[in-house]
C-alpha positions as CSV (number, residue, x, y, z in Angstrom):
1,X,0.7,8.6,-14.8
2,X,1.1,10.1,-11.3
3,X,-1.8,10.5,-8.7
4,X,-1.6,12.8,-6.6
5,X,-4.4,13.4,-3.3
6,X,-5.0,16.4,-1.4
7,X,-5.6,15.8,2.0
8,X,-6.7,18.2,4.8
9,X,-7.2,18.2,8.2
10,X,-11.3,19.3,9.3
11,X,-10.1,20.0,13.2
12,X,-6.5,22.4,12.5
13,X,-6.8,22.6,8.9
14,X,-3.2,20.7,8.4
15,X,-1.8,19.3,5.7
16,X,1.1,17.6,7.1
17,X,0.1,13.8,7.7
18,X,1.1,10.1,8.1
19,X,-0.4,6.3,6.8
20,X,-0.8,3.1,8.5
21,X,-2.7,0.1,7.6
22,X,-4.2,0.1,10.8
23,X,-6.1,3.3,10.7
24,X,-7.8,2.5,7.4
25,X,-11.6,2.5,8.2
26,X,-14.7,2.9,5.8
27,X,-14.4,7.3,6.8
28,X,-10.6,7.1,6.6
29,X,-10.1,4.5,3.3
30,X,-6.3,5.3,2.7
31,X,-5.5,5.4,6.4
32,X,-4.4,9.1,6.8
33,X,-4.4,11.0,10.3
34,X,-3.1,14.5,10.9
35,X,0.4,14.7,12.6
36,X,-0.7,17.2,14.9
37,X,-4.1,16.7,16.6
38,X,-4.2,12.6,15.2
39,X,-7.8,13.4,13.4
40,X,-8.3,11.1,10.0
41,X,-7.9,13.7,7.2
42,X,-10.3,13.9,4.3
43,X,-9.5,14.9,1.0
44,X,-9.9,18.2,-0.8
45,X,-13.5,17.4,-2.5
46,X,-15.3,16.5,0.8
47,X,-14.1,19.1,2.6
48,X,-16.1,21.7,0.1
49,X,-19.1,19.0,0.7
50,X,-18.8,19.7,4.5
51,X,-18.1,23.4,4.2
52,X,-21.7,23.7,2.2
53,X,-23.3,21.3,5.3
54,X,-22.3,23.9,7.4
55,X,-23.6,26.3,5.7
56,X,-26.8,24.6,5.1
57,X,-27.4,23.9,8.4
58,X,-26.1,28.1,9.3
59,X,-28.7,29.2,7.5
60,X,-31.8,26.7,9.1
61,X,-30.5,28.1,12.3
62,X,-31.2,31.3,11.8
């Protein structure tokens, strides 16, 4: 059985990304950071959680 985690980047929207044991943190649990602007990556189901925050709050604004 293979596992296989989509990450993303929520600052440049990246893909491309590297692990350390020293960046993993209780928000970043496998240790992920984008290669180009160094933000912790998330993973594909929490960025459609922050994309309907944003939305949310969007729409309170208004």
């Amino acid at each position: 059985m293979m596992l296989h985690i989509h990450f993303r980047c929520p600052c440049c929207h990246g893909s491309q990304y590297r692990t350390s044991h020293f960046d993993v943190s209780a928000q970043n649990p496998f240790g992920a950071k984008c290669i180009f602007c160094k933000s912790p990556m998330v993973t594909l189901d929490n960025i459609t959680t922050q994309n309907r925050a944003v939305q949310i709050s969007g729409q309170i604004s208004r």
